[in-house]
C-alpha positions as CSV (number, residue, x, y, z in Angstrom):
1,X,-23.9,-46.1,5.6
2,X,-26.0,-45.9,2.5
3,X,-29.9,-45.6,3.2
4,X,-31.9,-48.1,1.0
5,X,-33.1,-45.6,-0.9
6,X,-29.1,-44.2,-1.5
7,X,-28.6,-47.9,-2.4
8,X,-30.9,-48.5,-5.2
9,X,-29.3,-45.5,-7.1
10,X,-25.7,-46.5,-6.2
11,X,-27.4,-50.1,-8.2
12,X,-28.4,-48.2,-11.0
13,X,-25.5,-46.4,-11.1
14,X,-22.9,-49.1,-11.2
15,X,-25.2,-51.1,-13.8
16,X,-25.1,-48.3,-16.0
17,X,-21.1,-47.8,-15.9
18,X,-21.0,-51.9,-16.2
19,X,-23.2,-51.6,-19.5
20,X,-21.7,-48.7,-21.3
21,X,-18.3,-50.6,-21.9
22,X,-20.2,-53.6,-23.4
23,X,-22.8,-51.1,-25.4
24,X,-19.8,-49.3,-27.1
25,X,-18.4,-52.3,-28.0
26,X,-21.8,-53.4,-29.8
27,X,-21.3,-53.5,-33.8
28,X,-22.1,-51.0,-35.4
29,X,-25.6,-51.7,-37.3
30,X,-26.4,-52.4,-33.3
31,X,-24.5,-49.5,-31.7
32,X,-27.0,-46.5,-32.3
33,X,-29.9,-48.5,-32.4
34,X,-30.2,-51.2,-29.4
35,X,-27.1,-49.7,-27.7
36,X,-28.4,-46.3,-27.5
37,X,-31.8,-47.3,-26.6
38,X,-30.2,-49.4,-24.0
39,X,-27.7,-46.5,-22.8
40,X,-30.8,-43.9,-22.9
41,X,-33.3,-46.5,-21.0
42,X,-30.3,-47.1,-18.3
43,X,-29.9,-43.3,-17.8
44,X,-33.4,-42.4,-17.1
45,X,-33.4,-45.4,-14.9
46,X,-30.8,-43.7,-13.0
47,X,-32.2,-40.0,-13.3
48,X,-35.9,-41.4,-12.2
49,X,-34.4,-43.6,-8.9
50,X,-33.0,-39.7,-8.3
51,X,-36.1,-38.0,-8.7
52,X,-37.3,-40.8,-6.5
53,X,-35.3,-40.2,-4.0
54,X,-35.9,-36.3,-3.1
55,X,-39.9,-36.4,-4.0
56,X,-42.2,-35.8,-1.1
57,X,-43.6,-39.2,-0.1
58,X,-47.3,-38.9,-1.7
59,X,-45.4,-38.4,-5.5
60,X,-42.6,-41.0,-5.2
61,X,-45.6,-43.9,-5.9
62,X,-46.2,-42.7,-9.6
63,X,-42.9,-42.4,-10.2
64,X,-41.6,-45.6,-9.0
65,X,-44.3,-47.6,-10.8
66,X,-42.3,-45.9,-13.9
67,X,-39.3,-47.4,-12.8
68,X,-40.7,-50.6,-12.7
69,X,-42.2,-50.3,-16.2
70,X,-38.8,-49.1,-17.3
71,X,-37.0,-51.7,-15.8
72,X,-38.9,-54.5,-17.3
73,X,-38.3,-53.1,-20.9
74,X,-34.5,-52.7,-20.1
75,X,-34.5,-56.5,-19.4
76,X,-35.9,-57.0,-22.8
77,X,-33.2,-55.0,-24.8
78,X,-30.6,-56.9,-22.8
79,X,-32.2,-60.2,-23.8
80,X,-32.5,-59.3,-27.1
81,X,-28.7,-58.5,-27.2
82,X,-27.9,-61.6,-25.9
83,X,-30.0,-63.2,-28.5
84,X,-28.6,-61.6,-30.9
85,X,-25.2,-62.9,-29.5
86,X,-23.9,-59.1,-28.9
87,X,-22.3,-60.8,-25.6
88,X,-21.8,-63.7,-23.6
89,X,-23.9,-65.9,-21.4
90,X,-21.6,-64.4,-18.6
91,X,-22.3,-61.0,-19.1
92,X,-25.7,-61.4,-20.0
93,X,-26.3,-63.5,-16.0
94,X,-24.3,-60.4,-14.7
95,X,-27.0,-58.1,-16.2
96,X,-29.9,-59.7,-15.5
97,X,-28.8,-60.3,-12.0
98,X,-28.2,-56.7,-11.2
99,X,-31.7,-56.1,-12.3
100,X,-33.2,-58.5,-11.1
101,X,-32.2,-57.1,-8.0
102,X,-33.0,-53.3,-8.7
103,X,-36.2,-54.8,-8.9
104,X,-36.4,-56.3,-5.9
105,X,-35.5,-53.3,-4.3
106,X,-37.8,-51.3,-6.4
107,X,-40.8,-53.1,-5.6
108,X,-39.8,-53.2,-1.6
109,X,-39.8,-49.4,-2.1
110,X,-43.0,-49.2,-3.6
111,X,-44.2,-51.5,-0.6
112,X,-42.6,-49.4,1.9
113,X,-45.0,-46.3,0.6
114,X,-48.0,-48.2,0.9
């Protein structure tokens, strides 16, 4: 059984291998400037939730408020795709829901530390 902490980066983890499909598939005057910012954002999501993970307690604070930062731009790019009609109103309420609850989880952790 995953520990929460496990969880959040099996979260990332899965939204990043849901995303990259739909990035590559961005047009091309889109593909190396939103989609890579996306893909890049996504990945040091992922990295930082590791880092997160195996930091002693009193430096896993700084580093989740990060996250959380982070996070809060990535739900901008994927807005702006949407806006920008790069994908679907389906894909774009799978997305946000996923971070939505990386999020949730995120700011649970950060509570946890307190």
């Amino acid at each position: 059984m995953q520990t929460p902490k496990e969880s959040i980066v099996a979260q990332a983890y899965d939204l990043l291998k849901m995303a990259i499909p739909v990035l590559n598939g961005f047009p091309r005057n889109y593909k190396f400037t939103l989609g890579d910012r996306l893909q890049n954002h996504l990945t040091d999501l992922l990295e930082s939730y590791i880092e997160a993970v195996y930091l002693p307690a009193a430096e896993k604070r700084p580093v989740l408020k990060d996250v959380n930062l982070r996070l809060e731009k990535i739900r901008y790019l994927f807005r702006l795709g949407y806006d920008l009609g790069l994908y679907n109103s389906t894909k774009y309420q799978a997305f946000a829901q996923r971070i939505d609850e990386i999020g949730r989880m995120t700011g649970g952790w950060i509570k946890s530390l307190a």
